[in-house]
N, C-alpha and C positions, 0 to 999 in steps of 0.2 A: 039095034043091038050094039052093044060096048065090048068095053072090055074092064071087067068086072078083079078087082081086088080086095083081100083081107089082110089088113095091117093088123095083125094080135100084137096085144100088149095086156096087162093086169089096169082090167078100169078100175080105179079108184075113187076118185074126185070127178064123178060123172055130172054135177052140177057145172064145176068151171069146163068139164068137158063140152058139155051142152054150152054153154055161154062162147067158148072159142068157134064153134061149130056155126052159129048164129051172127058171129062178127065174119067168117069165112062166108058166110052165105053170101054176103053182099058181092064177094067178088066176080061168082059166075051166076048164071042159069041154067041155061038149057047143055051146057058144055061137058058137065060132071054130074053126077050121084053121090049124094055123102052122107053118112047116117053114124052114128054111135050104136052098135051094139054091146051086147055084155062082156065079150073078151076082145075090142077094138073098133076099128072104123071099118067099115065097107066104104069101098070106093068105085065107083064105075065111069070110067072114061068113055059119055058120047063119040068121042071121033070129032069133035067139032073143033074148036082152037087149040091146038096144039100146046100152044101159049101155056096159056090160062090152066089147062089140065096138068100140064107139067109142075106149074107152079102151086095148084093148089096141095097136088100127091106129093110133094113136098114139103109145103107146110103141116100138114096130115103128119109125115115121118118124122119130121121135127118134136113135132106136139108129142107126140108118142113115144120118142127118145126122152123128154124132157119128165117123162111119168116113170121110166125103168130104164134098165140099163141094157137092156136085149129085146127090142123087137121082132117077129116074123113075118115077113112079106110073103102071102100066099095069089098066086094071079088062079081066081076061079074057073 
């Protein structure tokens, strides 16, 4: 068990969404959870590299800055 978040944001461009998501996969495995749904990303932090989870729930906030101008960060 994790620790589970929803970054809302208005999905728009859910193809280059899908495509940024696909280039992010490569950086972990088993360390996070990351999915696109219809009003943002879910995110779920295994516990495993601090690192890596940091950095990806970041790029996650970025990407989703970069589509509106107000994000919501919800911790599940």
């Amino acid at each position: 068990m994790g620790v589970e978040y929803k970054i809302r944001f208005p999905v728009k461009d859910r193809k280059n969404l899908e495509f940024f998501l696909t280039r992010l996969s490569k950086l972990y495995k088993e360390e996070v959870v990351v999915a696109l749904e219809n009003d943002g990303f879910y995110f779920c932090d295994n516990l495993g590299d601090r690192t890596i989870a940091a950095n990806i729930f970041y790029r996650l906030i970025q990407e989703a800055s970069n589509s509106c101008s107000q994000i919501i960060i919800d911790e599940l």
